[in-house]
Backbone atoms as SQL, in Angstrom:
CREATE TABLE atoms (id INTEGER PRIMARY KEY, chain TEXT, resi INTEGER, resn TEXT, atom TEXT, x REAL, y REAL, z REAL);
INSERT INTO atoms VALUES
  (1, 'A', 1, 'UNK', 'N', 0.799, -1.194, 0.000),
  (2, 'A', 1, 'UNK', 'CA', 0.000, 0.000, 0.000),
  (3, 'A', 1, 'UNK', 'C', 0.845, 1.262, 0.000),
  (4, 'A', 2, 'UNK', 'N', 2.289, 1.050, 0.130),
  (5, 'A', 2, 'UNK', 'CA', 2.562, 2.028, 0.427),
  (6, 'A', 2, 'UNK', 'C', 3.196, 2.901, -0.772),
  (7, 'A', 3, 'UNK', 'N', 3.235, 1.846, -2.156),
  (8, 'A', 3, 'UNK', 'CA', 3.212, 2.247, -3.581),
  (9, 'A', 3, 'UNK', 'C', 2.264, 3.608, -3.934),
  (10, 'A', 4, 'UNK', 'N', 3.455, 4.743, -4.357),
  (11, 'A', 4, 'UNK', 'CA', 2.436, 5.757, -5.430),
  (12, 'A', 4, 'UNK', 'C', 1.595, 5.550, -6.083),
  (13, 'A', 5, 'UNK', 'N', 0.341, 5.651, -6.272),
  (14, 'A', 5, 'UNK', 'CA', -0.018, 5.778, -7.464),
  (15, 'A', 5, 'UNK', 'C', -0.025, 6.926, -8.486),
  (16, 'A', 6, 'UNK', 'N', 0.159, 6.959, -9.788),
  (17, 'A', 6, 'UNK', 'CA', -0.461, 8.222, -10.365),
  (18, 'A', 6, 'UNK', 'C', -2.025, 8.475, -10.933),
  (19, 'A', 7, 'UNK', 'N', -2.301, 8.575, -11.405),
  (20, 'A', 7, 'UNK', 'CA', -3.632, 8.850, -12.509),
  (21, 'A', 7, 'UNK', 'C', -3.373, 7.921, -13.655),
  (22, 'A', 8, 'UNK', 'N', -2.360, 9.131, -14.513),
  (23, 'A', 8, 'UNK', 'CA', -1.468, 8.432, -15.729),
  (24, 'A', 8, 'UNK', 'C', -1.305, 7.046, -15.409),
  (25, 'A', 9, 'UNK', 'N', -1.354, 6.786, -14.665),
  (26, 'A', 9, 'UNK', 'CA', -1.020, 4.966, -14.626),
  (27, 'A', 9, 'UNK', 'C', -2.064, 4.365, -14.953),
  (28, 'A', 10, 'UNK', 'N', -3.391, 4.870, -13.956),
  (29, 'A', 10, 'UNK', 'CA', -4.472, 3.943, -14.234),
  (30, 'A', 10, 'UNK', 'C', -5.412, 4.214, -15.645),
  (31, 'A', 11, 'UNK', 'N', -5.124, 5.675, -15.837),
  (32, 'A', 11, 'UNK', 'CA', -6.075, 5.915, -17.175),
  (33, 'A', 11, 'UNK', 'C', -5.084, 6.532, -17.938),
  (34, 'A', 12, 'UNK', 'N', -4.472, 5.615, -18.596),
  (35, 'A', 12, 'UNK', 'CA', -2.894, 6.138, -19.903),
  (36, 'A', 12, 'UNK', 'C', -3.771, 7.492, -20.902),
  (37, 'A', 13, 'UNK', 'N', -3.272, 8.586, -20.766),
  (38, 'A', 13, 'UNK', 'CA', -3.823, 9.865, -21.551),
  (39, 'A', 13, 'UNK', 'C', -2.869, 9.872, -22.794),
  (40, 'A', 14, 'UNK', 'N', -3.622, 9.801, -23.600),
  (41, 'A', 14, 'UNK', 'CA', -2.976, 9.885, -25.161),
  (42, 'A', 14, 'UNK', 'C', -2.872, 11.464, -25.515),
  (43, 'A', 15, 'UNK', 'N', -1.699, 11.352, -26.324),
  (44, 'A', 15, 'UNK', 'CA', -1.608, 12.750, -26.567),
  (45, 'A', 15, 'UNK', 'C', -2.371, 12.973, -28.330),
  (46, 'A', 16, 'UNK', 'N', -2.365, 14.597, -27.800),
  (47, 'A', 16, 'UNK', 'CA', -3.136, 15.205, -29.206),
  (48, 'A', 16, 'UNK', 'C', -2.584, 15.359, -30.619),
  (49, 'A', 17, 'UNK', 'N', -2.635, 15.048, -31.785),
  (50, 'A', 17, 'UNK', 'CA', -1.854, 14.947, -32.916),
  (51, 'A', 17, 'UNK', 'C', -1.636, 16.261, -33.226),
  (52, 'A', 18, 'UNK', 'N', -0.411, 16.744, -33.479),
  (53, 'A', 18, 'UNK', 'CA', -0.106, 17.757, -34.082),
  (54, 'A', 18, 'UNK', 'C', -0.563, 18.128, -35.324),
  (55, 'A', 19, 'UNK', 'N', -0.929, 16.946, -36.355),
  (56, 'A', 19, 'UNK', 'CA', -1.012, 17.170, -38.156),
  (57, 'A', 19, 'UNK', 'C', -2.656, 16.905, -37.769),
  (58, 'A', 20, 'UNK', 'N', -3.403, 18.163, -37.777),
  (59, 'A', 20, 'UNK', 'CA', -4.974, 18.291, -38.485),
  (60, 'A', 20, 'UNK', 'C', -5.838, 16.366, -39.108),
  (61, 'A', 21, 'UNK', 'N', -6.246, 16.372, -38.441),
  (62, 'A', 21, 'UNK', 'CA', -6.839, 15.099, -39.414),
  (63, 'A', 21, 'UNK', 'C', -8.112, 14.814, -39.836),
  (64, 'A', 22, 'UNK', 'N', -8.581, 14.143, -40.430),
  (65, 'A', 22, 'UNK', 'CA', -9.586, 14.629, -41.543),
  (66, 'A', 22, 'UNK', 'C', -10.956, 15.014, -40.901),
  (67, 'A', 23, 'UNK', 'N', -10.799, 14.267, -39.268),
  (68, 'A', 23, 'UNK', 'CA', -11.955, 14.501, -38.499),
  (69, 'A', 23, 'UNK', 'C', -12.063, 16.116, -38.062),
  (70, 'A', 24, 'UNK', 'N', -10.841, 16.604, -38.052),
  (71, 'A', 24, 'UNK', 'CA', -11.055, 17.868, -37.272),
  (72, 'A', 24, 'UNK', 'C', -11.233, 19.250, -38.669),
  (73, 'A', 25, 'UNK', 'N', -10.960, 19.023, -39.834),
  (74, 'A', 25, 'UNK', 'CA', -11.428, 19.151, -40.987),
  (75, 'A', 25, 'UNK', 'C', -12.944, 19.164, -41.194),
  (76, 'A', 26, 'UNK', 'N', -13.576, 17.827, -41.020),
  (77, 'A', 26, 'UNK', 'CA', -14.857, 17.822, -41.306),
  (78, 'A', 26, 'UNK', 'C', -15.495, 18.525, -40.257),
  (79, 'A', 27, 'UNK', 'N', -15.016, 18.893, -38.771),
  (80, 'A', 27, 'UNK', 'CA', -15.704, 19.950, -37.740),
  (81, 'A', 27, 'UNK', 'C', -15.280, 21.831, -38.507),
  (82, 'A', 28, 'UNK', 'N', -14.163, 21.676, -39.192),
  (83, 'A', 28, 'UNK', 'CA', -14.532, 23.029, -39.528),
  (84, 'A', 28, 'UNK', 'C', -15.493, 23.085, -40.668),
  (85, 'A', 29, 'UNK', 'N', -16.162, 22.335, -41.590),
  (86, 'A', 29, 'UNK', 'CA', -17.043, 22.308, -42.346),
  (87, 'A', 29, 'UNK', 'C', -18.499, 22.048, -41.716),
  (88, 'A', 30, 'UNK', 'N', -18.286, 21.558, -40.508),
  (89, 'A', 30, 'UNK', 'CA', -19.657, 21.490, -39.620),
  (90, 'A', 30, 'UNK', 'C', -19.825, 22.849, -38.564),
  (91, 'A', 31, 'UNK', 'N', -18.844, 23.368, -38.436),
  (92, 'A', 31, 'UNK', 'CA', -18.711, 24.735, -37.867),
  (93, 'A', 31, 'UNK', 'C', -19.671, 25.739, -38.746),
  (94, 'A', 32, 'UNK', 'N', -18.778, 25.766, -39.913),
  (95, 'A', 32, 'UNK', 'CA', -19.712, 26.499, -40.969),
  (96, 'A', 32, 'UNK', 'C', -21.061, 26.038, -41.264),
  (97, 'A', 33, 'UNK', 'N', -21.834, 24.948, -41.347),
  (98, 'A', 33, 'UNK', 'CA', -22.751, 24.646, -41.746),
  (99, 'A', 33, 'UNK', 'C', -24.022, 25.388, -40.258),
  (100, 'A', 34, 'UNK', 'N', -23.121, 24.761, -38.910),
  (101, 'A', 34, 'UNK', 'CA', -24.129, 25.383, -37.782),
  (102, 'A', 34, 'UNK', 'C', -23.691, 27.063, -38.123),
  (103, 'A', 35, 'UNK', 'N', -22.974, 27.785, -38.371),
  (104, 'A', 35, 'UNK', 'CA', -23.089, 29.034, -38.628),
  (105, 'A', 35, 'UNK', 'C', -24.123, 29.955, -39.331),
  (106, 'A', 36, 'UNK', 'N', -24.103, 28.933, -40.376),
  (107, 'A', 36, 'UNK', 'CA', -25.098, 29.191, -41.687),
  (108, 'A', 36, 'UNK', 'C', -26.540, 28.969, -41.095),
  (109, 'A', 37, 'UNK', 'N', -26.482, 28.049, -40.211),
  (110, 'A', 37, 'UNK', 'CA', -28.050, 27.715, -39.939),
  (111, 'A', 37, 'UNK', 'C', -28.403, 28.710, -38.591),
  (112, 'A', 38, 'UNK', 'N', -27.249, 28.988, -38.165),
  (113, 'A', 38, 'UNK', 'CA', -27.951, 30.479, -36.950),
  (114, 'A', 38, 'UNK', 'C', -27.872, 31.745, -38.142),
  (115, 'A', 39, 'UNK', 'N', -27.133, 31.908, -38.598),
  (116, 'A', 39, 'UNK', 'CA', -27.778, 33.069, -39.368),
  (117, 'A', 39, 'UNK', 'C', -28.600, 33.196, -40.029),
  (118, 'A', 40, 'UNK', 'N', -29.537, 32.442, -40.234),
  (119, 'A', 40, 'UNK', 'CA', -31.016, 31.665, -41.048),
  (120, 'A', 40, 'UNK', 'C', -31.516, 32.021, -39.737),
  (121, 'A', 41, 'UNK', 'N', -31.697, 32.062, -38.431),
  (122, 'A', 41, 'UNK', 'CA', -32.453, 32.480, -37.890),
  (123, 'A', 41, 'UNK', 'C', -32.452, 33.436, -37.253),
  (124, 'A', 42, 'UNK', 'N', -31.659, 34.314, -37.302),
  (125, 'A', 42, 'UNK', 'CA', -31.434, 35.568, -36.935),
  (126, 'A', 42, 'UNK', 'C', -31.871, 36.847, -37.950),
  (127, 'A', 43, 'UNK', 'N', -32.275, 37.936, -37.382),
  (128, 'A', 43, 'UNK', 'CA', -32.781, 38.868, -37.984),
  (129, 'A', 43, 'UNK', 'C', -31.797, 39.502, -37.456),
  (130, 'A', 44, 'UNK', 'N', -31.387, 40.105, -39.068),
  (131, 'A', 44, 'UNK', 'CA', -30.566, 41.492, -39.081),
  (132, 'A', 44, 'UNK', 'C', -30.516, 42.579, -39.102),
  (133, 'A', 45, 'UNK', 'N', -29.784, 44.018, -38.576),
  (134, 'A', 45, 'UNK', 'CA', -30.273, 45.110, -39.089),
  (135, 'A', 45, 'UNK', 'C', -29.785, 45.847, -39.778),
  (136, 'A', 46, 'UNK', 'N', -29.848, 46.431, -40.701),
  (137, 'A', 46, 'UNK', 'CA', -28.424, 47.377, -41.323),
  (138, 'A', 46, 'UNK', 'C', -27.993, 48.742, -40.511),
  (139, 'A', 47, 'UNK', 'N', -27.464, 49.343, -41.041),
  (140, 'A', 47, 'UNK', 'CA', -26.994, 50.583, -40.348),
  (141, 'A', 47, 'UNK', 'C', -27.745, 51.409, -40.523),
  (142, 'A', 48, 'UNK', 'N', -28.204, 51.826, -42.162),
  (143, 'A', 48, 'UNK', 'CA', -29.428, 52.440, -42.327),
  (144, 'A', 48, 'UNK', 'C', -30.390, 52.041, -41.913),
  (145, 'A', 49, 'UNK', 'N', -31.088, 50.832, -41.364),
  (146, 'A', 49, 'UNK', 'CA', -32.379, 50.623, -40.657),
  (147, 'A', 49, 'UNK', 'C', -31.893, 51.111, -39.144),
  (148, 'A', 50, 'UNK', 'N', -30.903, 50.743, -38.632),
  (149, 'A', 50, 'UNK', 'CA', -30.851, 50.819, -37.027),
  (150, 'A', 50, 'UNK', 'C', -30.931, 52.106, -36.717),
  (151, 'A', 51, 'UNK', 'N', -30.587, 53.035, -37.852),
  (152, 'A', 51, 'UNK', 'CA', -30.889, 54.480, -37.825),
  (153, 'A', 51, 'UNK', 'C', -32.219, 55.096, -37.710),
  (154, 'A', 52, 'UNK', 'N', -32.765, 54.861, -39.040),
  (155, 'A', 52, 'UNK', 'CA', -34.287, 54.776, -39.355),
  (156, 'A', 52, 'UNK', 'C', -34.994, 54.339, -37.723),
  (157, 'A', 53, 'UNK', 'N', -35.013, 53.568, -37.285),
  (158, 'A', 53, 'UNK', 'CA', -35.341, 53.262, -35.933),
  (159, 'A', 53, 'UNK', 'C', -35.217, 53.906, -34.952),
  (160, 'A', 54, 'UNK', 'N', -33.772, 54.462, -35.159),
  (161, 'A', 54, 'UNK', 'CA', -33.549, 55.365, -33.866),
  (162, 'A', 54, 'UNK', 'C', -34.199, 56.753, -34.366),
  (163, 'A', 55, 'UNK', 'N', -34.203, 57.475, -35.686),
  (164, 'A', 55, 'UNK', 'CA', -34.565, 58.425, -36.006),
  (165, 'A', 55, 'UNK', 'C', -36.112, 58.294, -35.532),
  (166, 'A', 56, 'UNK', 'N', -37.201, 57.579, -35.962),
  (167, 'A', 56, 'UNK', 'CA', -38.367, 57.531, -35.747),
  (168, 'A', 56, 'UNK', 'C', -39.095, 56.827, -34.476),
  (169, 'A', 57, 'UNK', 'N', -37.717, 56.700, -33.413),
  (170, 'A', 57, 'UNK', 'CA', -39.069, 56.108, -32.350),
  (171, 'A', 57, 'UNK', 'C', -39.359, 54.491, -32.366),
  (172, 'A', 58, 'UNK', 'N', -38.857, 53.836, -33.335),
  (173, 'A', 58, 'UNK', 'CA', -39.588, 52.239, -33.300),
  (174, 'A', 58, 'UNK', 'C', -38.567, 51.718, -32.653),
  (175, 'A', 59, 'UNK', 'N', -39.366, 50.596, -31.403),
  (176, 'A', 59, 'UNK', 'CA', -38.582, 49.970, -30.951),
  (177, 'A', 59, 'UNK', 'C', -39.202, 48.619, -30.972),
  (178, 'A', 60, 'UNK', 'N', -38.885, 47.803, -30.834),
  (179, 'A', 60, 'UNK', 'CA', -39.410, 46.588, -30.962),
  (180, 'A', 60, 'UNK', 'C', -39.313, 45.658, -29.760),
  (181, 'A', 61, 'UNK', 'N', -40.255, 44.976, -29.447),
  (182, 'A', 61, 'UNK', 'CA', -40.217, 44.028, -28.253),
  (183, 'A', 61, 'UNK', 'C', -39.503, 42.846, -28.806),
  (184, 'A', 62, 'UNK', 'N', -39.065, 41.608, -27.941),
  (185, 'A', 62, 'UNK', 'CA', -38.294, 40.828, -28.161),
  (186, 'A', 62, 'UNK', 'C', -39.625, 39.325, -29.176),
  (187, 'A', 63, 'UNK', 'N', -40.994, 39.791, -28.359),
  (188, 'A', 63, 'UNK', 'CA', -42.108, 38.628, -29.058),
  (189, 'A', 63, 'UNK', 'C', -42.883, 39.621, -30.419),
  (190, 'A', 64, 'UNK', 'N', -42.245, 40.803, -30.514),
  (191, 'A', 64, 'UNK', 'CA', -42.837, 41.248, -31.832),
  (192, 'A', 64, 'UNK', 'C', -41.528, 41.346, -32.875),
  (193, 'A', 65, 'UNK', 'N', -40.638, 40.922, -32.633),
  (194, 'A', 65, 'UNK', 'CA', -39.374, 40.241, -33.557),
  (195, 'A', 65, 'UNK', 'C', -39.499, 39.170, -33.793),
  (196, 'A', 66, 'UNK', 'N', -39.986, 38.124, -33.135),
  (197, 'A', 66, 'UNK', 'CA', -40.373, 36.801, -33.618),
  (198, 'A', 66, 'UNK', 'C', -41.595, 36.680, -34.023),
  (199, 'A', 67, 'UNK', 'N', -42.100, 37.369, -34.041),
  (200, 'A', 67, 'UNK', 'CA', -43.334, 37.650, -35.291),
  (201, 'A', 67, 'UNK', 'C', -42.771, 37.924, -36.589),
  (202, 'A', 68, 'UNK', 'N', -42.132, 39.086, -36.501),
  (203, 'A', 68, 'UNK', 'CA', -41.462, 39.266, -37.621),
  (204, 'A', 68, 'UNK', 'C', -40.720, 38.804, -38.573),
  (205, 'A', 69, 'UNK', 'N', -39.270, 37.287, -37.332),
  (206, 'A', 69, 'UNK', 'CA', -38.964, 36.542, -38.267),
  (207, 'A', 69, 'UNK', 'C', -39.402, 35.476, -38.503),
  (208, 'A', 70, 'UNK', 'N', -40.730, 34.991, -38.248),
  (209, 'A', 70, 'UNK', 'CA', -41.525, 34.372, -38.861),
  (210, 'A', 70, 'UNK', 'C', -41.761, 34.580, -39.871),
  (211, 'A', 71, 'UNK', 'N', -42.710, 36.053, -40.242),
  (212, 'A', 71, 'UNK', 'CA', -43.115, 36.276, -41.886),
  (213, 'A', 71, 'UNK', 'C', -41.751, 36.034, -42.438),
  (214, 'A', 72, 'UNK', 'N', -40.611, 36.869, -41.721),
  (215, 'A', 72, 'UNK', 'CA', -39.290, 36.536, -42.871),
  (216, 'A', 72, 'UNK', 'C', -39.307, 34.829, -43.489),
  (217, 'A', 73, 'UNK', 'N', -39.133, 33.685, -42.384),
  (218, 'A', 73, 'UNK', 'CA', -39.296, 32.864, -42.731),
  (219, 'A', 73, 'UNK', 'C', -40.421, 32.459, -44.142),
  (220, 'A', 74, 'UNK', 'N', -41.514, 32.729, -43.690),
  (221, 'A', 74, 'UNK', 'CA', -42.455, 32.296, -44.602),
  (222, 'A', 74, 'UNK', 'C', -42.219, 33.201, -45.937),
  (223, 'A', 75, 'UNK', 'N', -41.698, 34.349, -45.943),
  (224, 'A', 75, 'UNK', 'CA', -41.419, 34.769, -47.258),
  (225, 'A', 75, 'UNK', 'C', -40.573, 33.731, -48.123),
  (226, 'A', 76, 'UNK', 'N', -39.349, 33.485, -47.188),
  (227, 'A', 76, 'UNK', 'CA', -38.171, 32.793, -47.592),
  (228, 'A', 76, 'UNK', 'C', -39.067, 31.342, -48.535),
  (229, 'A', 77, 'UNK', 'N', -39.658, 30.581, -47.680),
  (230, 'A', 77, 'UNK', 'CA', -39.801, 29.699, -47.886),
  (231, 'A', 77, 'UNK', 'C', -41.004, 30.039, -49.725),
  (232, 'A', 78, 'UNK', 'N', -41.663, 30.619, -49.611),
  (233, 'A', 78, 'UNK', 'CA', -41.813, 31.144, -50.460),
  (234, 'A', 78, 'UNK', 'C', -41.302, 31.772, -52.044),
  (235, 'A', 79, 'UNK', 'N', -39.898, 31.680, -51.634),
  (236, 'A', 79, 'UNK', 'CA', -38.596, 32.003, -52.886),
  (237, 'A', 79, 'UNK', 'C', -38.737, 33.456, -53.005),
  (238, 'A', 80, 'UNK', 'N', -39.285, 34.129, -51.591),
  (239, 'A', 80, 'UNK', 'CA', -38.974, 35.915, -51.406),
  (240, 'A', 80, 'UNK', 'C', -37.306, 36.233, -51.811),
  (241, 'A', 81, 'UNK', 'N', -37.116, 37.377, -52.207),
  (242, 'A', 81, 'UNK', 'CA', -35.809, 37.786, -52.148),
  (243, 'A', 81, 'UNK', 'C', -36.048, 39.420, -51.791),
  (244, 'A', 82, 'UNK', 'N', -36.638, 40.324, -51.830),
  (245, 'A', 82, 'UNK', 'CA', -36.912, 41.484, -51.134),
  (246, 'A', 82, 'UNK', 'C', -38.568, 41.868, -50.778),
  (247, 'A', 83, 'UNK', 'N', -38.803, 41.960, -49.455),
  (248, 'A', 83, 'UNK', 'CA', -39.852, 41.558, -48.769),
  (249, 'A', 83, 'UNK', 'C', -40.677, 42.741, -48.290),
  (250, 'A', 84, 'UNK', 'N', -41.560, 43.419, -48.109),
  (251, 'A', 84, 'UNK', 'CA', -42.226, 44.450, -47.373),
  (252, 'A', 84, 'UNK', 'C', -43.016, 43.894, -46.070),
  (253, 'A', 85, 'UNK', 'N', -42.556, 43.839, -45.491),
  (254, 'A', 85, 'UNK', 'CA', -42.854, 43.122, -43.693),
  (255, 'A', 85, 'UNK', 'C', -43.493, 44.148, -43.165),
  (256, 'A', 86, 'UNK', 'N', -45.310, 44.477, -43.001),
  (257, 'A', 86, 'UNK', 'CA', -46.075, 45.024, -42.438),
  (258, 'A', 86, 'UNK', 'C', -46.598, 44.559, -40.818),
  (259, 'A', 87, 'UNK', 'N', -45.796, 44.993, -39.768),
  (260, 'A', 87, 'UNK', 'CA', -46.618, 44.700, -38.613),
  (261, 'A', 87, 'UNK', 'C', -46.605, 46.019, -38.073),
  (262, 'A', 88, 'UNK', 'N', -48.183, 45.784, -37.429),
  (263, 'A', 88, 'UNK', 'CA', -49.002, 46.911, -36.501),
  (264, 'A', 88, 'UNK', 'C', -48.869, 48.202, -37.497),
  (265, 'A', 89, 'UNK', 'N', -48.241, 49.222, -37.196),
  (266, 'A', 89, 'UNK', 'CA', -47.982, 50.858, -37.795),
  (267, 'A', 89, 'UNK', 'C', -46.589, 50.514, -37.761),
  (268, 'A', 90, 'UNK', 'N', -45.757, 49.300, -38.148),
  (269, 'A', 90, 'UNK', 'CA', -43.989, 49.346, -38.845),
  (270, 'A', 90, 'UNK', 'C', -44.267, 48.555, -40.067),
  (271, 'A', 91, 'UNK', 'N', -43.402, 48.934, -40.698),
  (272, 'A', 91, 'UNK', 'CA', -43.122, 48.698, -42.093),
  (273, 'A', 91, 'UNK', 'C', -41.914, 48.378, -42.555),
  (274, 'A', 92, 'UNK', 'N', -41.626, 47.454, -42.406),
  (275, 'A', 92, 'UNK', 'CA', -39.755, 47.231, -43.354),
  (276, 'A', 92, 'UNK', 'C', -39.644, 46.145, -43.937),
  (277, 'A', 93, 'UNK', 'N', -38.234, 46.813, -45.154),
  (278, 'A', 93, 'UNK', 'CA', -37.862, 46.452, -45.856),
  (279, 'A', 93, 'UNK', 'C', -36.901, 45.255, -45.857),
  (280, 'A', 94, 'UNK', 'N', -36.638, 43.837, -46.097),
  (281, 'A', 94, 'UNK', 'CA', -36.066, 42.856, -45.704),
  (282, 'A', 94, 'UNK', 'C', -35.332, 42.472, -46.568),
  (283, 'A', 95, 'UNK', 'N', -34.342, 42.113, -46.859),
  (284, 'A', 95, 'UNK', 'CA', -33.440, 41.483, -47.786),
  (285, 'A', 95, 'UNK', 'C', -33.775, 39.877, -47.082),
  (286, 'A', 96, 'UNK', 'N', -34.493, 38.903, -47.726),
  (287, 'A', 96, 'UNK', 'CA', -34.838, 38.028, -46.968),
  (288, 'A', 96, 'UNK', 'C', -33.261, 36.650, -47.528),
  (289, 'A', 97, 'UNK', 'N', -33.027, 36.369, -48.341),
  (290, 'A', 97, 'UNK', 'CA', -32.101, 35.954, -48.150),
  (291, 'A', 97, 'UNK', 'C', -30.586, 36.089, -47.590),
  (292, 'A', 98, 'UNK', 'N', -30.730, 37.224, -46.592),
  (293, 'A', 98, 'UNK', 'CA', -29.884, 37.405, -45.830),
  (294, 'A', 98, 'UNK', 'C', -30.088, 37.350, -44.252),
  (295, 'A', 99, 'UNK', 'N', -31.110, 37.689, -44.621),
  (296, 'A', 99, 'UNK', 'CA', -32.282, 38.206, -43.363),
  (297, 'A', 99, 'UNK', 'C', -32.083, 39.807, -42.776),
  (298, 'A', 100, 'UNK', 'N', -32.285, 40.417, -43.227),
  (299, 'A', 100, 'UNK', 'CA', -31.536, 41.609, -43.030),
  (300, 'A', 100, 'UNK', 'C', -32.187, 42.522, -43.309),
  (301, 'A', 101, 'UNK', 'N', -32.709, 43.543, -42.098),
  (302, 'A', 101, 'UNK', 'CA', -33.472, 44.580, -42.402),
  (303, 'A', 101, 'UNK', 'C', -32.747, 45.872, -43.373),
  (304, 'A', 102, 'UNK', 'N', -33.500, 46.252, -43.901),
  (305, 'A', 102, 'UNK', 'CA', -32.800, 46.986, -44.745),
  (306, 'A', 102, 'UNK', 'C', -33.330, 48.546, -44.530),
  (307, 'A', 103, 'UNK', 'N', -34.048, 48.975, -44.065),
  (308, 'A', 103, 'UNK', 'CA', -35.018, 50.436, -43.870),
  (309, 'A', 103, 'UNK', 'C', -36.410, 49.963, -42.863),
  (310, 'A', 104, 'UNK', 'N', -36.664, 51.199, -41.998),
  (311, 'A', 104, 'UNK', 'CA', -38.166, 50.817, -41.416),
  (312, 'A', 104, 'UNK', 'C', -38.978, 52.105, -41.580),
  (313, 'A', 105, 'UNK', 'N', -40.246, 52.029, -41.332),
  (314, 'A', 105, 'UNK', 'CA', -40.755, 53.109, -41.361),
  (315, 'A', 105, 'UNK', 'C', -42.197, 53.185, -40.458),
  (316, 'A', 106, 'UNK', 'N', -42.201, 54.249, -40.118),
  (317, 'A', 106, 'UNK', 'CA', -43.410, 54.013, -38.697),
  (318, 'A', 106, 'UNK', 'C', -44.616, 54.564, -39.535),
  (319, 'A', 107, 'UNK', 'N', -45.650, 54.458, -39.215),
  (320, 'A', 107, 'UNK', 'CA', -47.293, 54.718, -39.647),
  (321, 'A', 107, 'UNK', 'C', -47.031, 55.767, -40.415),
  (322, 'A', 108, 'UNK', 'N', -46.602, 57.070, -39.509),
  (323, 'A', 108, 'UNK', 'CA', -46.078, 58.496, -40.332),
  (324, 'A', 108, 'UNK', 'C', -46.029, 58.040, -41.595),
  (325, 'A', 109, 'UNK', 'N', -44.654, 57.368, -41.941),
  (326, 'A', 109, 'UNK', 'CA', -44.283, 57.339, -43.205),
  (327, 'A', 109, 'UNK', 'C', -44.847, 56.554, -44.496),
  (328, 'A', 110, 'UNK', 'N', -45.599, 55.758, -43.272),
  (329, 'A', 110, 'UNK', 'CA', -46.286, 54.345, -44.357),
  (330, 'A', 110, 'UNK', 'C', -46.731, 55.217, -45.111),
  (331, 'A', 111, 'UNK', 'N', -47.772, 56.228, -44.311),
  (332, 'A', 111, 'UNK', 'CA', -48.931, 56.138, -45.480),
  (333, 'A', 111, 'UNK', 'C', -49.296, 57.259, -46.495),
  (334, 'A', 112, 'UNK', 'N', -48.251, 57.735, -46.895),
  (335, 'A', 112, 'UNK', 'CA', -47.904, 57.995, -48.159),
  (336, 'A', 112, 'UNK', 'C', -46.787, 57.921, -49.035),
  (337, 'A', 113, 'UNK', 'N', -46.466, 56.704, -48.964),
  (338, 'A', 113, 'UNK', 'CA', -45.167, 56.145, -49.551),
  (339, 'A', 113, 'UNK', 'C', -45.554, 54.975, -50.506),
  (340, 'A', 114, 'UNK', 'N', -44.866, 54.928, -51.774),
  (341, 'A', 114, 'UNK', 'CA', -44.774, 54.105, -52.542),
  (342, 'A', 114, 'UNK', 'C', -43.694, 53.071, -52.221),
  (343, 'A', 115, 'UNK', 'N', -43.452, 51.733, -52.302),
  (344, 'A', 115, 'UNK', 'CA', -42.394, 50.853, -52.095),
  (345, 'A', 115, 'UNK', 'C', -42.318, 50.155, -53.641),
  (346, 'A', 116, 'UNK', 'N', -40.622, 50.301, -53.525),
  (347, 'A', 116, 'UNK', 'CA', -40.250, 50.037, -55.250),
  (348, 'A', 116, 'UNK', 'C', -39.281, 48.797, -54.413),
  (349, 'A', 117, 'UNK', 'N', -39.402, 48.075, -55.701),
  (350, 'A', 117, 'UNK', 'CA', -38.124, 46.856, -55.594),
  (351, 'A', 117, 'UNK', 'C', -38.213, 45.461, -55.052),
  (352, 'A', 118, 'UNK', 'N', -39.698, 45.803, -54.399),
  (353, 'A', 118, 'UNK', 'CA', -39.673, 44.465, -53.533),
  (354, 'A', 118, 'UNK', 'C', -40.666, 43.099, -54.425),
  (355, 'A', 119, 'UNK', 'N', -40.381, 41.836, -53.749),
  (356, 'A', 119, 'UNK', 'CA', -41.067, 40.708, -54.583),
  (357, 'A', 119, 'UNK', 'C', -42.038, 40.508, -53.875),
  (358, 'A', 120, 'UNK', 'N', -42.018, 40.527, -52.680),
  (359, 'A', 120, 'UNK', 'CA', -42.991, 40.115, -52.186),
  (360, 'A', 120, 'UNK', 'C', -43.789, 41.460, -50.778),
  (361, 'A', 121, 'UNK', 'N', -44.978, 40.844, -49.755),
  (362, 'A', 121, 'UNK', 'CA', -45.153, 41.279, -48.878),
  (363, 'A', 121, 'UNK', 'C', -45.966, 41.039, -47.624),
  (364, 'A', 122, 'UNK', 'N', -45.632, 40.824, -46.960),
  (365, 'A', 122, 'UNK', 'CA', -46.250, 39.841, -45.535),
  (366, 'A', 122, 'UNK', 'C', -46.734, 41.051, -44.533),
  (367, 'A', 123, 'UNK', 'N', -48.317, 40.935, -44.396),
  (368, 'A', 123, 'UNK', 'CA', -48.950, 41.558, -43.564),
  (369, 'A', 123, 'UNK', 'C', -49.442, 40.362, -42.087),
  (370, 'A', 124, 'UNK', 'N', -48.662, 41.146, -41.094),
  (371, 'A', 124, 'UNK', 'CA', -48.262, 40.447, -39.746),
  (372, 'A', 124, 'UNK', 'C', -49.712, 40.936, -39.085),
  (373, 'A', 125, 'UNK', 'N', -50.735, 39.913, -38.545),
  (374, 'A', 125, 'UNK', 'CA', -51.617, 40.714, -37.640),
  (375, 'A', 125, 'UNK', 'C', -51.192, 40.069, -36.262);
């Protein structure tokens, strides 16, 4: 009993390979793939929208953003590529294959404004 023990003795720890191998390869291609799929669910904002927002007052709650990227979703799924996303008195513009707000505009502005460019448009009740 009066023998050391170590750890290393009873559970031999292998060491880590220096040369990359094909497994740790296929995690940086699975890195990217979970990347790709959180930015699919994330809503973006641009600089010009986060402005637009701050200029006019809109703020958004955290359960009236997931309203929102819902319609994004359903545009998407749809084969949207620029979106007019109507909830309550906001209005914006979506780059939906990015997800990415692109401009907003509060009641004020809705309602006398023309919207050019877009394919589609999802009215949120």
């Amino acid at each position: 009993m009066s023998d050391a023990m170590k750890i290393g003795h009873l559970f031999p720890v292998k060491s880590t390979p220096l040369v990359p191998s094909k497994t740790a390869a296929s995690r940086g291609t699975q890195s990217t793939e979970f990347r790709d799929m959180l930015d699919a669910k994330v809503l973006k904002f641009s600089h010009h929208a986060e402005l637009r927002m701050q200029q006019r007052g809109i703020k958004l709650q955290p359960e009236s953003l997931t309203k929102i990227m819902n319609a994004v979703e359903d545009a998407a799924s749809k084969g949207a590529k620029d979106s007019l996303i109507v909830f309550r008195d906001i209005a914006m513009i979506v780059n939906v294959p990015s997800r990415t707000v692109v401009t907003a505009l509060d009641g004020g502005q809705m309602q006398s404004n023309v919207f050019t460019q877009i394919d589609s448009a999802v009215i949120i009740s």
